[in-house]
C-alpha positions as CSV (number, residue, x, y, z in Angstrom):
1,X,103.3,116.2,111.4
2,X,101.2,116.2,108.7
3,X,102.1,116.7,105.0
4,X,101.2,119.6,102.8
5,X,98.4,118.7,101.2
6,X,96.8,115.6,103.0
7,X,98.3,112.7,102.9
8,X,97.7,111.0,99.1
9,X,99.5,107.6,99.8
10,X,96.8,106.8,102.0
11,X,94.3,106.3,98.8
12,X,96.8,105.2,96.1
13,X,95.0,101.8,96.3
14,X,92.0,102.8,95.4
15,X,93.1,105.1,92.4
16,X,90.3,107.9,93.5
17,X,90.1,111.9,93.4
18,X,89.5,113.4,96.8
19,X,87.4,116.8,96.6
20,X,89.1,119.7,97.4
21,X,86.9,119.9,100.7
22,X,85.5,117.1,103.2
23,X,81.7,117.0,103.4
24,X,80.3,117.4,106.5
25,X,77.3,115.2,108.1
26,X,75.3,114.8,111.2
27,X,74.4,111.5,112.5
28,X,72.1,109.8,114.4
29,X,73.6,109.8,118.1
30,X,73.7,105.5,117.7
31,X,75.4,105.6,113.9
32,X,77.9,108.5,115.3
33,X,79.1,106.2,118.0
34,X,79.2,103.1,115.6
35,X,81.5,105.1,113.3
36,X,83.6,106.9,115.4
37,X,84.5,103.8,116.9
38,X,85.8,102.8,113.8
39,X,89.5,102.6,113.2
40,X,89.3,104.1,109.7
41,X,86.1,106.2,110.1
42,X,86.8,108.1,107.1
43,X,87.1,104.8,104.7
44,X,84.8,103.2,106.3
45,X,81.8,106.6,105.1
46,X,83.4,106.9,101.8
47,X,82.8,103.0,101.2
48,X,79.1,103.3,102.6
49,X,78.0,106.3,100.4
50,X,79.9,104.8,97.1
51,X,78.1,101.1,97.5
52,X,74.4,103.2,97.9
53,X,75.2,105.3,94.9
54,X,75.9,102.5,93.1
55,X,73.4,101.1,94.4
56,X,71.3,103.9,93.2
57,X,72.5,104.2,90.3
58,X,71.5,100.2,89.0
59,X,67.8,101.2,90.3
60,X,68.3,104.4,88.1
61,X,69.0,102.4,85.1
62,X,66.4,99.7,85.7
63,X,63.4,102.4,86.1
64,X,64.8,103.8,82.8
65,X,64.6,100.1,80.7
C-alpha cells in the first residue's frame, strides 16, 4: 500500500522538490513503448527533460554573451 503522500524516500538522493501535480504528456507511439518499457519510467523522463533544459539553458546564456 502506498504512503500518504507519495513515497519521498524514493528521491532523497537527488535532494529535489516534486510538484504538487505530475505533468502529463503524449508520445509518439515508438518513444511510448521505449519508455514504458523502462523499469523506472518516471526517472528515466524527469532525467531527459532536466539534461534538455540545461541544455537549453547554456544556449540561453551563450545567445545572451
Amino acid at each position: 500500500m502506498a504512503k500518504e503522500g507519495g513515497n519521498p524516500q524514493k528521491f532523497v538522493k537527488h535532494r529535489m522538490e516534486l510538484a504538487a501535480s505530475p505533468l502529463a504528456i503524449r508520445l509518439p507511439v515508438e518513444v511510448d513503448k521505449y519508455v514504458r518499457s523502462l523499469p523506472d519510467k518516471s526517472e528515466w523522463v524527469r532525467n531527459a527533460i532536466m539534461a534538455q533544459m540545461e541544455r537549453d539553458l547554456k544556449a540561453q546564456q551563450q545567445d545572451a554573451s
